[in-house]
C-alpha positions as CSV (number, residue, x, y, z in Angstrom):
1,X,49.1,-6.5,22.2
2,X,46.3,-9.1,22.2
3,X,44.2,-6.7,24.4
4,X,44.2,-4.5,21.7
5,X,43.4,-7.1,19.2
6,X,40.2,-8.5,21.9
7,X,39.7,-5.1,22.2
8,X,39.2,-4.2,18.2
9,X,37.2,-7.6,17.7
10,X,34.5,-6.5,20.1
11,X,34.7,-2.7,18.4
12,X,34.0,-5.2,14.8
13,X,31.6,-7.0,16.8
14,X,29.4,-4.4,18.3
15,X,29.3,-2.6,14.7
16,X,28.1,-5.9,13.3
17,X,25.1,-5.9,16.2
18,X,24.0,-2.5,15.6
19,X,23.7,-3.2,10.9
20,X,21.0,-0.9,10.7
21,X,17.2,-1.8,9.7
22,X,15.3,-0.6,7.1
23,X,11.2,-0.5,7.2
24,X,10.0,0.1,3.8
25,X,6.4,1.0,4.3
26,X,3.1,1.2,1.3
27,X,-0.2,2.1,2.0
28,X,-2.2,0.2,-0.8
29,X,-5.5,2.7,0.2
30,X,-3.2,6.0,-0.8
31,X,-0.5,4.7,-2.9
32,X,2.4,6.3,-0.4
33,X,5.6,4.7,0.2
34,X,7.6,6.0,2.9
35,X,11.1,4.5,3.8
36,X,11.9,4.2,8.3
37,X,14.9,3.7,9.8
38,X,14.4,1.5,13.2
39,X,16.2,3.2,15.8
40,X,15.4,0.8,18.5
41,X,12.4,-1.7,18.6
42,X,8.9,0.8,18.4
43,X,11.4,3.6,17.2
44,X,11.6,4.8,13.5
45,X,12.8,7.5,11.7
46,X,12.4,9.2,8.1
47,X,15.2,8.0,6.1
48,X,15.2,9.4,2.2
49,X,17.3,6.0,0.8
50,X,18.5,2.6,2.0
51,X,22.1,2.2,2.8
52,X,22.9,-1.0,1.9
53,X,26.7,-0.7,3.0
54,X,25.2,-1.1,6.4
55,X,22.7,-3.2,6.1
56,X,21.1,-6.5,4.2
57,X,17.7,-6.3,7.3
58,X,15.0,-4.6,4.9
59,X,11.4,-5.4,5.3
60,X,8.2,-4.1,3.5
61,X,5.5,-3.3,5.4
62,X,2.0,-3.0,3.8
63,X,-0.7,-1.2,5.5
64,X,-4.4,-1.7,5.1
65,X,-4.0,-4.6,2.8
66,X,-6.4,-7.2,4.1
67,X,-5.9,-10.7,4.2
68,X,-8.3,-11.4,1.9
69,X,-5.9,-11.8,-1.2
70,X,-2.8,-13.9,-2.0
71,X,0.7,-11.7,-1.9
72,X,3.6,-12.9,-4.7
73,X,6.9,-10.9,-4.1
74,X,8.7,-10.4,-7.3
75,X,11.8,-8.0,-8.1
76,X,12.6,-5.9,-11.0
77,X,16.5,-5.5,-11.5
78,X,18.8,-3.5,-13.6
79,X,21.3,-5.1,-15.6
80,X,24.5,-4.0,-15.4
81,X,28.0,-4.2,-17.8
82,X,31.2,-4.7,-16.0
83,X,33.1,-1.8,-16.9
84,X,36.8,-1.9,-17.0
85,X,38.2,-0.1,-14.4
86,X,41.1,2.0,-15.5
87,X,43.9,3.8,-12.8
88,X,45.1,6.6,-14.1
89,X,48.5,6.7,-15.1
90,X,48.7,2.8,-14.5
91,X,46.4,1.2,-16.8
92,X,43.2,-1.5,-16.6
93,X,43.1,-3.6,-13.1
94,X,40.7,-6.7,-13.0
95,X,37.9,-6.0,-10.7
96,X,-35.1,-3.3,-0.2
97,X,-39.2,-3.1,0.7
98,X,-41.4,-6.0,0.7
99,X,-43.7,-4.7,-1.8
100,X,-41.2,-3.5,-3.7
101,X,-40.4,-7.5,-4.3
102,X,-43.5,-8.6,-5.3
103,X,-45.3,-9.4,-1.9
104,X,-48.7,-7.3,-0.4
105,X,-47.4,-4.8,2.4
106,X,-50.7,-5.2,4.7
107,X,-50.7,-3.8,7.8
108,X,-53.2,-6.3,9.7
109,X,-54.2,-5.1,13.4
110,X,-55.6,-7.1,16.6
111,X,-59.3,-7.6,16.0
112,X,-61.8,-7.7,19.1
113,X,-64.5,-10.4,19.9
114,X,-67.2,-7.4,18.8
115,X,-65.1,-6.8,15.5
116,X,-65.5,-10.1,14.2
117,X,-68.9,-11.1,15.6
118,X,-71.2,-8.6,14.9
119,X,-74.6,-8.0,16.5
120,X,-77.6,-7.5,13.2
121,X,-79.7,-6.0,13.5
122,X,-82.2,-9.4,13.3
123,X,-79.3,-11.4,15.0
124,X,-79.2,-13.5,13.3
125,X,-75.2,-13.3,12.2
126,X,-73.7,-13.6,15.8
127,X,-76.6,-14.6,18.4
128,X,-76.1,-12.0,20.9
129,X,-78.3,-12.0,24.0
130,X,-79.1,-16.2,23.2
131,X,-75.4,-17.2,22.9
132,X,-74.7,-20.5,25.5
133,X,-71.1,-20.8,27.4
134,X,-69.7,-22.6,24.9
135,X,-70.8,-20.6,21.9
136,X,-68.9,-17.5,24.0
137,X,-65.7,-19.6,24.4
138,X,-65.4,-20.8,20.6
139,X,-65.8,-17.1,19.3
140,X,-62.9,-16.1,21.9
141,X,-60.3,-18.9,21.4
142,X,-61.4,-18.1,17.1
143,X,-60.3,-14.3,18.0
144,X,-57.3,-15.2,20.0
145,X,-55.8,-17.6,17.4
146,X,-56.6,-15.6,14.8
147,X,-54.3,-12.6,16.4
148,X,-51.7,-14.9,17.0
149,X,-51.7,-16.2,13.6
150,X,-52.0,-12.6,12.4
151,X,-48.8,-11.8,14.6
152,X,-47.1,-14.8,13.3
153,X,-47.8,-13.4,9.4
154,X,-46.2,-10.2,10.6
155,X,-43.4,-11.5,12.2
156,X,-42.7,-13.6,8.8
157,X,-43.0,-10.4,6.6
158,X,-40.1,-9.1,9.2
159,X,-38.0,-12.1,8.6
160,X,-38.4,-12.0,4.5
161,X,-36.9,-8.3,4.8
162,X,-34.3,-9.4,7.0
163,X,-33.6,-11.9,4.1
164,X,-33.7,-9.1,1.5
165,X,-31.6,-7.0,3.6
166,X,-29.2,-9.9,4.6
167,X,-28.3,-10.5,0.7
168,X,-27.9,-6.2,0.4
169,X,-25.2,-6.6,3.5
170,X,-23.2,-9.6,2.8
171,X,-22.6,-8.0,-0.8
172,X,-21.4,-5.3,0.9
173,X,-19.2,-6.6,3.6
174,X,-17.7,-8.6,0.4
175,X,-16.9,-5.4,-1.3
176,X,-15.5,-4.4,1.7
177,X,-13.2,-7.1,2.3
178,X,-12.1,-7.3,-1.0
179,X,-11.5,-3.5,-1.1
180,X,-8.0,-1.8,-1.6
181,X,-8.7,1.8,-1.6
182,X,-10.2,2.0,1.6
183,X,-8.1,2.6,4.5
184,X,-8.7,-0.5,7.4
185,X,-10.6,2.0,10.1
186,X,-12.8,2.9,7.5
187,X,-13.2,-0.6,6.5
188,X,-13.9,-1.8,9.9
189,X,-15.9,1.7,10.9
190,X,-18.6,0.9,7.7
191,X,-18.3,-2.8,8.6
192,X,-19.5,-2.2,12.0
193,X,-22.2,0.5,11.1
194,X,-23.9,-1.7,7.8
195,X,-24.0,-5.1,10.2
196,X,-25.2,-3.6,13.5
197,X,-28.5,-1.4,11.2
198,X,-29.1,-5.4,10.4
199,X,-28.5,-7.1,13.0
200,X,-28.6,-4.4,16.0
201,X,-27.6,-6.8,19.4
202,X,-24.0,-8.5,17.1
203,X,-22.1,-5.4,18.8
204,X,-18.3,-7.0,17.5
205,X,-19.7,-10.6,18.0
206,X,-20.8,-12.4,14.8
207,X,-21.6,-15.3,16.4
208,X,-24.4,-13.1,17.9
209,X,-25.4,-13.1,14.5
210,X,-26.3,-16.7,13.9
211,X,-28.1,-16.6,17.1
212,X,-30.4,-13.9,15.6
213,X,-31.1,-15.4,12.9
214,X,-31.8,-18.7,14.4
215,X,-35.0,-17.2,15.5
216,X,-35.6,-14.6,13.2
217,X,-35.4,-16.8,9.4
218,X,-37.9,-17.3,7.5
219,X,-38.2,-20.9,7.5
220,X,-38.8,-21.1,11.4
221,X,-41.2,-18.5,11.9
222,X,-43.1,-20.6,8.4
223,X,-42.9,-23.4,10.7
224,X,-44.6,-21.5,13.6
225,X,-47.3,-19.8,11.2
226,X,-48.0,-22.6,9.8
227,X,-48.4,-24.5,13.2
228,X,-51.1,-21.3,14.2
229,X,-53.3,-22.3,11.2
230,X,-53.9,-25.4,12.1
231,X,-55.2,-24.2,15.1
232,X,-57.4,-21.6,13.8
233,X,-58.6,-24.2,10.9
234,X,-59.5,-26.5,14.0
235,X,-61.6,-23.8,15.9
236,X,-63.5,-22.6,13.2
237,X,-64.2,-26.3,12.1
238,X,-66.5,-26.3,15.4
239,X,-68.4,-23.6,14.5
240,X,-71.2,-25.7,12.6
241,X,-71.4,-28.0,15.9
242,X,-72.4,-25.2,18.1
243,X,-74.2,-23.0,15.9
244,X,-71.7,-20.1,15.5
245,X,-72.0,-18.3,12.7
246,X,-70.4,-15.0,11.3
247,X,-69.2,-13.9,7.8
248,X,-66.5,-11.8,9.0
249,X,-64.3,-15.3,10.2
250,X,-65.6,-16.6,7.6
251,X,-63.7,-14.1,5.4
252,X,-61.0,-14.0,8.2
253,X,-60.0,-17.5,7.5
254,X,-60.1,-17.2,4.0
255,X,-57.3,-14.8,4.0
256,X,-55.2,-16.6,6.4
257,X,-55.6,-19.4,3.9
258,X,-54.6,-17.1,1.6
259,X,-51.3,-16.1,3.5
260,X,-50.2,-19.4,4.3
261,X,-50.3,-20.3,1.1
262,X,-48.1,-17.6,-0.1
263,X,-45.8,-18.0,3.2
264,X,-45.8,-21.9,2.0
265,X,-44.8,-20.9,-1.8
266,X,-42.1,-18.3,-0.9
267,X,-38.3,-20.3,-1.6
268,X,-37.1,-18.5,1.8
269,X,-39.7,-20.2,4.2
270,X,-38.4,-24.2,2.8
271,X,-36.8,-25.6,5.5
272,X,-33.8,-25.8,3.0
273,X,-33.6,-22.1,2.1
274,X,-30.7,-20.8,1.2
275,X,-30.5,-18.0,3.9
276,X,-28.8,-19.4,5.9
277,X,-26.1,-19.7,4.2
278,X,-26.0,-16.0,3.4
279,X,-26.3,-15.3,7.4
280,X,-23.0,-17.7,7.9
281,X,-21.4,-15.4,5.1
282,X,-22.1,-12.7,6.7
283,X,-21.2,-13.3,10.2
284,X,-17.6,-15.0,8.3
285,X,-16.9,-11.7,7.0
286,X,-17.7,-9.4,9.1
287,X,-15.5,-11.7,11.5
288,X,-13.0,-11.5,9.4
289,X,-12.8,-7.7,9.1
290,X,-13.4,-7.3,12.6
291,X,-9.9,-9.6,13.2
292,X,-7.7,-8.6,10.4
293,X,-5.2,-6.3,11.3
294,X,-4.5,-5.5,7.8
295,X,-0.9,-5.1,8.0
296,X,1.9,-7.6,6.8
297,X,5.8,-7.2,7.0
298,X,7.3,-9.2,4.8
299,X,11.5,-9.3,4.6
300,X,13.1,-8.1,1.4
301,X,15.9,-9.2,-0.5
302,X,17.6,-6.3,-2.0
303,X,20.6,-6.0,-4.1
304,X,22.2,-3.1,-6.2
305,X,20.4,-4.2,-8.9
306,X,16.9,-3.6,-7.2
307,X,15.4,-1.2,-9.2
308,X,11.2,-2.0,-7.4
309,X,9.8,-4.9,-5.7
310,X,6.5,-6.1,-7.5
311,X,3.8,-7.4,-5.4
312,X,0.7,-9.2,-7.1
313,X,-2.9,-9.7,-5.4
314,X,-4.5,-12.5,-5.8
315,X,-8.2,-12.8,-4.0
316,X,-8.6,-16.0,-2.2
317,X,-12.6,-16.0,-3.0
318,X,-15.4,-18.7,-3.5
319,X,-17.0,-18.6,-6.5
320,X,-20.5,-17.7,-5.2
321,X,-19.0,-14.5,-3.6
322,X,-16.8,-14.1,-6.9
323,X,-20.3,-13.8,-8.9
324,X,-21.7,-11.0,-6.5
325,X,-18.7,-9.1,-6.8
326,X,-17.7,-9.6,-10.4
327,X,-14.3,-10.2,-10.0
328,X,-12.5,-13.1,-11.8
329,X,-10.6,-15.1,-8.9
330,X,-8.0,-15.5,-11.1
331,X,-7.6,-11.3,-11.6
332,X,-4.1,-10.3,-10.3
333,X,-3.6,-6.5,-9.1
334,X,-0.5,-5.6,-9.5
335,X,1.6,-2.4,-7.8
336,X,5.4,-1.3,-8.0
337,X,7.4,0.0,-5.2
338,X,10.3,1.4,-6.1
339,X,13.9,0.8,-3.7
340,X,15.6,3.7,-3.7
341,X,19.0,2.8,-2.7
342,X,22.6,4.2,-1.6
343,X,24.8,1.2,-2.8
344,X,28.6,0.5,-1.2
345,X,31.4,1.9,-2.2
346,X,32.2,1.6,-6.0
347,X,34.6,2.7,-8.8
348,X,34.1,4.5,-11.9
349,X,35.9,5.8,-14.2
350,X,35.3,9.1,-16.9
351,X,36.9,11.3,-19.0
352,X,36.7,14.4,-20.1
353,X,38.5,18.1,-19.8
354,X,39.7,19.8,-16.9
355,X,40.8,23.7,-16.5
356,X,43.4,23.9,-14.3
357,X,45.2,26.9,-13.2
358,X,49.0,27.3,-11.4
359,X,49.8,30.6,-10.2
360,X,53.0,30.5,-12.2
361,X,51.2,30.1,-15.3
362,X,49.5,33.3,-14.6
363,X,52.4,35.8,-15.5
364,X,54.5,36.2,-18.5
365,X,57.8,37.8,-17.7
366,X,59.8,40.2,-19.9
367,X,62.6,42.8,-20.1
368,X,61.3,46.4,-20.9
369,X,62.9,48.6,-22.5
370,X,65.6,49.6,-19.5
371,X,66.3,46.3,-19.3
372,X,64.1,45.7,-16.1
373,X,62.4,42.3,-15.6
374,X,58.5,42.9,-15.9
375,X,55.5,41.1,-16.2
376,X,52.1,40.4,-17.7
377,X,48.9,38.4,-17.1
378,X,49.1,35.2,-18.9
379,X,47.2,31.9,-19.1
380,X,44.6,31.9,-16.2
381,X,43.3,28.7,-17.1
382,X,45.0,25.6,-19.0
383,X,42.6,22.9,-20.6
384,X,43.8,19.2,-19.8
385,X,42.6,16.0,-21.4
386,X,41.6,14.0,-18.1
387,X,40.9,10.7,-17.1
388,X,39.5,10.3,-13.4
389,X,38.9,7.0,-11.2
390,X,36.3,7.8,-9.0
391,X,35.3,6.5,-5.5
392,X,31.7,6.8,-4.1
393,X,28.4,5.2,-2.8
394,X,26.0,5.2,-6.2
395,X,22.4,6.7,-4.7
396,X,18.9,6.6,-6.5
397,X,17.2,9.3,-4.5
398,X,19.2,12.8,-3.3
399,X,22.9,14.3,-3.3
400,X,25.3,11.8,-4.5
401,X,29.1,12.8,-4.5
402,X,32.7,11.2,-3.8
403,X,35.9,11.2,-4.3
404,X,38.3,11.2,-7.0
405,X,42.0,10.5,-8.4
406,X,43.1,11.2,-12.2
407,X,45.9,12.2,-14.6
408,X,45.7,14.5,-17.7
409,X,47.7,16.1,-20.0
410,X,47.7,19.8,-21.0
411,X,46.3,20.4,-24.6
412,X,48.8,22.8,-26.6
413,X,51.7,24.8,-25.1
414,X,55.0,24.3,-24.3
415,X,54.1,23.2,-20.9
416,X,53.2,19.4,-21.5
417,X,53.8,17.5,-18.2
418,X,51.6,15.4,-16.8
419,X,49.0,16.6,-14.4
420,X,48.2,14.4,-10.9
421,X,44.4,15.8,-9.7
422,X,43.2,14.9,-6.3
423,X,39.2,16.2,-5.6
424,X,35.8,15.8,-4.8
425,X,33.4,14.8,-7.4
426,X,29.5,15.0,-7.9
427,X,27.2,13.1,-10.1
428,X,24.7,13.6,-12.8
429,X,21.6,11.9,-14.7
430,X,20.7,8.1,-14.7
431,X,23.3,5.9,-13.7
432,X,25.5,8.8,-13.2
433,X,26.7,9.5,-16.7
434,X,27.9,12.5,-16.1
435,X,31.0,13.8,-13.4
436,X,31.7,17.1,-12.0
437,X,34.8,17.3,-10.6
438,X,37.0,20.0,-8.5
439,X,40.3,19.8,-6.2
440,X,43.7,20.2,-6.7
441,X,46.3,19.7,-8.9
442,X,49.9,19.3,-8.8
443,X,52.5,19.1,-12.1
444,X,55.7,20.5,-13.1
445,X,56.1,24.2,-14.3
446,X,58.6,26.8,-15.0
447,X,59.4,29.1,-12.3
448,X,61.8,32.0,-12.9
449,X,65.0,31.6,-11.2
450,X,67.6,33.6,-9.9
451,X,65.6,36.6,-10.5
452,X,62.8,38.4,-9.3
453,X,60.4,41.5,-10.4
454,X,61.9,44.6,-10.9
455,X,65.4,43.7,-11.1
456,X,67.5,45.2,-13.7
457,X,69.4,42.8,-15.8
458,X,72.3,43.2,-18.0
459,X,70.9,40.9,-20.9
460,X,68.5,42.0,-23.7
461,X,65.8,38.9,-22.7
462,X,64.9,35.9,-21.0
463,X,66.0,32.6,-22.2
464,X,65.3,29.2,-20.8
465,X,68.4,29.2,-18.6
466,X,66.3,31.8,-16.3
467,X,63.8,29.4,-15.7
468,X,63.6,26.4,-13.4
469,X,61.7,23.0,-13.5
470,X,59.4,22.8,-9.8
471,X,56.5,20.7,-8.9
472,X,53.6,23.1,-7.8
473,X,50.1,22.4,-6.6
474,X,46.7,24.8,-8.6
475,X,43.1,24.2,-8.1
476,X,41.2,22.1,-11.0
477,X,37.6,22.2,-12.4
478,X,36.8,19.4,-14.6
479,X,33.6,17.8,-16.5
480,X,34.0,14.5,-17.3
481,X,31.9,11.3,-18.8
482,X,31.5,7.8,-18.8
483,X,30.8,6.6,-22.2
484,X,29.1,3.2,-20.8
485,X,26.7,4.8,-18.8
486,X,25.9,7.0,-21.6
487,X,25.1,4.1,-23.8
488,X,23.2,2.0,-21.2
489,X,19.4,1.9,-22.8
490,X,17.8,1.8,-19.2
């Protein structure tokens, strides 16, 4: 005997282990909710409800929903009367572009010695063919600063787009991250794509990014521009000492005056320029989209009152990036998932009519006129005033059926014993208000006794003394309410 009791408890046991687990799963980009039933660990299946008879392990998974926003897990629940539960027969039971911003797009070329000192035709601009050693060597080191000044102008102009274009990209990447209607490949596919035609050697590294710009902002290649002036202001300061003279540098060093004094008034070339704060933005994000695996699983606490879960979004934004975006950081999205269910067992009771039919209801039995016992159809059906207690697992989603016990009694006739109904039941509308109900039935009827059909009697007609009292079992079909449900407003 107790190895059949050790035996049962690890049968109870290895049920317990194996309480099935539900993965609810919503996919923010398209809206779709799909319900999975983990098989084994990496193994799901389709499942169209949640049996929570054999389980309380449900989590919600949401896919491509970035970190980027605070999740608050609310529920919305039914509420429920306690209906008293009546047994039948028994009663009730408890129960951007440069010049597009306002700066000149010049395209400025490397000048040669001959461009900028030009032989007259008196000679007396340049003083070719009298020039001394030194005279040569100031007019070369004048051209070769001036191209690397030049350069350095050029390479600024590059570094103010890359500003422009840095401001584009990190509002972009924002949107991005703060997006729910993309799926995360795309996310991370357009991430990729937006930061790399920016900053082309980041590959999936933003620190690459604050490397690039190290060299590449405004504000340092200022500093080296500026630092190539000076030494072109210095050269041409000699020119007077050793007789040089030209109006080209003359005009030459004008305009890089000119330049530096617009490279010197631009807000992105001050050493405390704001850029970089926009690069460390950028290489935040796209980190961040790059890393984010933009799925959660979160565990649910579902009852049989769970009608949806309610999840609300709230961003976790500064207020700089909250500005560019437009978005209040205290907006809350909101999105219902509905939990549809298969609850445990319950009880239920309707009432309602039932047409039930015995085959010894279906004959009348007479004497002809030569005294022979005959017959003729009779009743096929018999209406019964019912009242059923039903048995089943309540469902919001598919087929939802169970069983079912009840007692009626027949409506007119001299047949009035009570009916006992055994059958299977199925179930109709919002909260199941409404019962369809077939089986079998047993009750007392009149069976003729003694004779059969066909004999020939001896007596003018049938009393009651040729019947008999016997329990039989018919077939049933009933349709049946329950007044709460009816009434219930949700």
């Amino acid at each position: 005997m107790k190895t059949y009791v050790v035996i049962f408890a690890l049968l109870l046991f290895g049920y317990a282990m194996q309480a099935q687990q539900y993965i609810i799963r919503y996919d923010l980009a398209g809206e779709n909710i799909s319900y999975l039933k983990v098989k084994k660990p990496g193994d799901t299946s389709t499942a169209p409800v949640i049996h929570l008879s054999k389980t309380n392990r449900v989590n919600l998974q949401l896919v491509n929903a970035a970190n980027s926003y605070r999740r608050e897990l609310s529920y919305i629940e039914k509420t429920e009367t306690a209906e008293p539960i009546i047994i039948p027969g028994f009663g009730n039971i408890p129960t951007s572009n440069l010049s597009g911003g306002g700066f000149p797009a010049i395209d400025f070329k490397s000048l040669g010695i001959g461009d900028i000192f030009k032989k007259t035709s008196d000679n007396k601009d340049a003083g070719f063919g009298t020039e001394t050693k030194q005279q040569k060597l100031l007019k070369e080191l004048f051209t070769s600063n001036y191209n690397t000044f030049n350069s350095s102008f050029s390479k600024w102009e590059r570094a103010l787009q890359l500003t422009q274009h840095c401001r584009v990209l990190w509002k972009e990447l924002a949107g991005l991250r703060y997006s729910l209607q993309l799926p995360a490949e795309e996310v991370k596919k357009t991430a990729r794509v937006k930061t790399q035609s920016v900053f082309p050697a980041a590959g999936d590294n933003p620190n690459l990014i604050l490397v690039s710009n190290a060299a590449e902002s405004p504000a340092a290649v200022a500093a080296e521009l500026n630092k190539n002036f000076s030494a072109l202001q210095k050269t041409y300061s000699y020119f007077n000492e050793y007789e040089v003279q030209s109006t080209v540098a003359d005009g030459l060093l004008l305009e890089a005056t000119k330049r530096t004094e617009l490279v010197n008034s631009t807000p992105a070339s001050k050493a405390d320029s704001k850029n970089d704060d926009v690069v460390n933005r950028i290489a935040d994000l796209y980190g961040q989209i790059l890393n984010d695996s933009y799925s959660q699983l979160t565990p649910l606490n579902i009852t049989s009152k769970t009608m949806m879960a309610e999840i609300r979004f709230t961003p976790l934004i500064d207020s700089v990036t909250a500005s560019a975006l437009n978005i209040k950081r205290t907006d809350t999205i909101t999105r219902l998932i509905p939990i549809y269910k298969k609850e445990p067992l319950r009880f239920r009771n309707t009432f309602g009519f039932s047409f039930v039919s015995f085959a010894e209801n279906r004959w009348h039995y007479y004497l002809n006129p030569d005294s022979i016992i005959a017959r003729e159809t009779a009743d096929q059906f018999q209406p019964v005033v019912v009242t059923y207690l039903h048995f089943y697992s309540p469902s919001d989603k598919g087929f939802r059926w169970g069983g079912t016990f009840g007692a009626g009694l027949p409506v007119g006739g001299d047949n009035a014993k009570l009916n006992i109904m055994l059958g299977l039941s199925t179930f109709f509308g919002k909260n199941d208000p409404v019962s369809l109900t077939a089986g079998i039935a047993g009750a007392q009827v009149k069976k003729l006794s003694g004779w059969k059909l066909g004999d020939k009697v001896n007596f003018s007609e049938l009393s009651a003394a040729n019947y008999t009292s016997v329990y039989r079992i018919g077939y049933f079909l009933a349709l049946t309410f329950n007044p709460g449900s009816l009434n219930m407003k949700d």
